[in-house]
Steps between C-alpha positions, in 0.01 A plus 500: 500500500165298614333511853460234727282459803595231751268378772611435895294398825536771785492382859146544464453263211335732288651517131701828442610613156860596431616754169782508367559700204779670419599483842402256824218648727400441841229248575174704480311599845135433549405879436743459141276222413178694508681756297489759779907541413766362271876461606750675354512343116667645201157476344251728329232596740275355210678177518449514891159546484428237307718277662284598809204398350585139364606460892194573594286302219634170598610564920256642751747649761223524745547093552808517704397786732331535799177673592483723784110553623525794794282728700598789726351694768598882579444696790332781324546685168552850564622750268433188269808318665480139659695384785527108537358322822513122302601360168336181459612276216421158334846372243386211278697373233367438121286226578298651794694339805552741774856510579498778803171703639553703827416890637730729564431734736666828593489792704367791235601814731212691415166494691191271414233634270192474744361284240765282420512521889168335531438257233841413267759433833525091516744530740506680901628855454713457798668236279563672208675786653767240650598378168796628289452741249491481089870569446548153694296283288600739167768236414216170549193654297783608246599174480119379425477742171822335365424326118130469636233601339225663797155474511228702658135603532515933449820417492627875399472625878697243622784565273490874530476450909834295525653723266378782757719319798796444276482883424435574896776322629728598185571176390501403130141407357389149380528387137150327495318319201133454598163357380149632668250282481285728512569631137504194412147433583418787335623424164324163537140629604564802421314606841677646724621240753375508842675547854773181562268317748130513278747376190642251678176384639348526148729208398603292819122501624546583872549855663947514623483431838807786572491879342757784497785279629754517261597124502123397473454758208813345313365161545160559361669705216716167426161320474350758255779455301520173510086508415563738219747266365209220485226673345784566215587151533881618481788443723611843714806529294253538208245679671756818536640459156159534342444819699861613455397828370301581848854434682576852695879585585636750790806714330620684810269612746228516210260213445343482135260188442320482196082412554263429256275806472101425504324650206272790591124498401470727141445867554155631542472860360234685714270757334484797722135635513478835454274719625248659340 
């Protein structure tokens, strides 16, 4: 019996791939294309796998998704737990074009680190404590995450800190895909990267004119992205498939990203003088 593969446009217009062997299949998701998961197929998980792969030799999923570039701010990190005050986001499709930016801020009820008190609050405190809480914005920023890849600078914290509400306020965690830039940078120069505003300066020339706001942090992580995209002369959807293996996923409330390790300088065996 022989194997065919048809071809369809989703609402989208991005080319899916259909199987149909032995019996029909479902059109394949995004996360099927990438190989992350195969439906339900009376075939070998050998056959799978390579089926998998030939998807991805010739089809690079990451061209009909959309990027999600996003900062957050918490009201302190004790007993190594955040607690939202603002989510600030920038959505951009595949070619770059911002589709949605915007700050969403929250009432964290938990008290202000005197720190984060004095130099990371953009907004009154007065104000803050009048707006809703994270349980009524849970079903917005989940929304956000949906079949988009996110993008961050230190990106790790972030993820583990809205994980931390969604735990708090027992509601079920995030299922986030995510890129740091700031791994990425490392692989590249393999320095490590700087803080988000010297980087940004580094390659946009002028100093950000607004710091530890969460919408002003997205925006100038957008536009490191974006400039890391140019100095690879490769479109974003390219830019995150070529550092595919850096991509981090949360499974629960755990966050696992994978970073490129810098190589430590050879051993030096010290000869202890003895006495005499």
């Amino acid at each position: 019996m022989s194997s065919k593969i048809f071809y369809s446009e989703e609402e989208t217009g991005a080319k899916t791939f259909y199987q149909n062997v032995f019996a029909p299949v479902p059109p394949l998701s995004k996360r099927e294309v990438r190989g992350e998961l195969l439906p339900a197929a009376p075939l070998s998980s050998f056959l799978q796998k390579m089926f998998a792969k030939s998807i991805r030799s010739c089809y690079n999923a990451f061209d009909s998704m959309n990027f999600l570039f996003f900062d957050i701010e918490s009201a302190n990190c004790y007993e190594n737990k955040g607690k939202l005050f603002s989510f600030g986001y920038v959505l951009c499709n595949a070619q770059g074009d911002i589709l949605e930016q915007g700050d969403i801020v929250m009432n964290p009820e938990s008290r202000f680190d005197p720190f984060v008190r004095k130099n990371m609050i953009g907004y009154p405190l007065e104000e803050i404590k009048t707006k809703p809480t994270f349980p009524t914005f849970y079903p917005d920023i989940q929304k956000l995450f949906q079949d988009t890849i996110a993008i961050g600078f230190d990106v790790e914290r972030d993820v583990k800190y809205i994980l931390d509400d969604c735990r708090r306020y027992r509601l079920f965690p995030f299922s986030i895909e995510y890129l740091d830039l700031r791994a990425v940078i490392l692989a590249v120069t393999g320095s490590q990267s700087q803080k988000l505003s010297v980087e940004y300066e580094k390659r946009k020339g002028v100093a950000p004119a607004i710091l530890h706001r969460s919408d002003a942090d997205a925006l100038l992580t957008y536009e490191l992205g974006l400039a890391l995209c140019a100095e690879q002369g490769i479109s974003l959807p390219a830019f995150v498939s070529e550092f595919e293996k850096l991509l981090g996923k949360s499974e629960e409330f755990t966050v696992n990203i994978r970073k490129p390790v810098k190589p430590k300088p050879p051993f030096k065996r010290i000869k202890k003088q003895v006495k005499k």
